[in-house]
N, C-alpha and C positions, 0 to 999 in steps of 0.2 A: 139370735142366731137364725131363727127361721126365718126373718125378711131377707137376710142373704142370700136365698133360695130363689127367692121372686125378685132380686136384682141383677139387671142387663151389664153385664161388665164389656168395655170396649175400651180402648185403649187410649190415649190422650194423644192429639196429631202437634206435634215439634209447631208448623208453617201450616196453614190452609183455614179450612171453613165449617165453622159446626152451623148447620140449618135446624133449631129444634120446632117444636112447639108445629108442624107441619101436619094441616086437617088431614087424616087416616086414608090412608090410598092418594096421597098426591107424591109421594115420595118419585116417586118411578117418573112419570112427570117432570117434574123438578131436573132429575137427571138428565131427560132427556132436551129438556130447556136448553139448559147449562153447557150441552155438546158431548156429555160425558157418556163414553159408553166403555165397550169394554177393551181398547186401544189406549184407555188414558192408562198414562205409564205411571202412576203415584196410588197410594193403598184408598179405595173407596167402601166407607161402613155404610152400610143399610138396615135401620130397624124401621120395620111397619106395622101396623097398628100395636105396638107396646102399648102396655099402660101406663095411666098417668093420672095425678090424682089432681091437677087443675084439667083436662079434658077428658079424662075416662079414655081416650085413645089418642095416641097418638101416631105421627112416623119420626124419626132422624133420619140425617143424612150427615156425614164427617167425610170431606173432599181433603186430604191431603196435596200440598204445595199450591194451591189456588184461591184466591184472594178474589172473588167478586167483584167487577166493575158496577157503576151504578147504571149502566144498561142492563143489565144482568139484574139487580136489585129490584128494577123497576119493574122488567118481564115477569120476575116471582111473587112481588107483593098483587097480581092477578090472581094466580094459584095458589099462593099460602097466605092469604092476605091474615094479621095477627102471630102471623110465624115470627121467628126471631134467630138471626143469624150476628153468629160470632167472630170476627176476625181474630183466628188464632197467629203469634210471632211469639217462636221460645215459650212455645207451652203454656201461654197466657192467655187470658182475653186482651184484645189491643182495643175494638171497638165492638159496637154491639148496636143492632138496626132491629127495629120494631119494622117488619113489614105492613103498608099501609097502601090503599089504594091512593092513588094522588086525585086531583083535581080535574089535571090536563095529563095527555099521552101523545106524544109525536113517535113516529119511526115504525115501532116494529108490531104495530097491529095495523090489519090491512083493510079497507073500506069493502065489505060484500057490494056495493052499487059499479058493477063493472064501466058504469058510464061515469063514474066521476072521474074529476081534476087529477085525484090521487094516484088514479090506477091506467094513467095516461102517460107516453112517454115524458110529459114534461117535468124537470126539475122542480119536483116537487116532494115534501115531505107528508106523510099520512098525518092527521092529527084531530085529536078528537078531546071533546070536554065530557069527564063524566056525568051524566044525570043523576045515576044513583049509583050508592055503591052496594046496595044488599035490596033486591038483587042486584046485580050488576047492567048497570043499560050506560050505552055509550051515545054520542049523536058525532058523528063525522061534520066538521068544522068546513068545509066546503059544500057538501051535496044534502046536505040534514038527515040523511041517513041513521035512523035509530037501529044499534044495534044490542040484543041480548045477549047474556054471560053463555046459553048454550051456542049462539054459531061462531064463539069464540075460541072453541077450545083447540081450533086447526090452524087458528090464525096468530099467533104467540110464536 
């Protein structure tokens, strides 16, 4: 009876999106990723740093009627990279994604080298191949632009 005390009860979402396993203070983050603020018309749950006994801390996030595109996927395995998002349909898990930093990145991270290719009117897409992922270092595929996980955090 007394762990029922120390257990977070929230309510199961019908349609949308469980984010768990999200490193402690990126929740807010995430949100703000994702577009979601306080205009979104559907119930949005927030727990931050809860506990948790695979990371000592965690955050959640439970997005009611919003199903994650893999742009969106992509943008958060930056920020939650090991996090793990649940597509919920009728109150179920439908599918379930291991957040992982990928290899390559196009689109929606931007080149800090104001003189490259990328950041020129020309029809072009940004794109960058990871170096590392822990830390985080990127190299821009046109200008060799080495970029670190801190001057990324404006650029997401």
């Amino acid at each position: 009876m007394n762990e029922d005390k120390n257990k977070l009860i929230v309510r199961k979402i019908e349609n949308g999106t469980v984010i768990d396993r999200i490193p402690p203070g990126k929740a807010l983050r995430i949100l703000e990723v994702l577009g979601i603020d306080a205009n979104y018309p559907y119930t949005v749950a927030l727990a931050i740093r809860v506990l948790s006994k695979k990371m000592s801390l965690k955050d959640v996030v439970k997005i009611k009627g919003k199903e994650l595109t893999e742009n969106e996927v992509h943008k958060l395995s930056f920020i939650a990279p090991g996090a793990s998002v649940n597509i919920i349909q009728n109150f179920e898990v439908q599918r379930k994604i291991q957040l992982e930093i990928p290899d390559h990145v196009e689109e929606f991270i931007k080149c800090l080298n104001p003189n490259c290719v990328s950041n020129s009117h020309e029809p072009i897409t940004s794109s960058f191949d990871i170096i590392s992922k822990k830390p985080l270092i990127l190299r821009c595929i046109y200008c060799d632009r080495v970029m670190e996980d801190k001057y990324l955090s404006g650029k997401l």
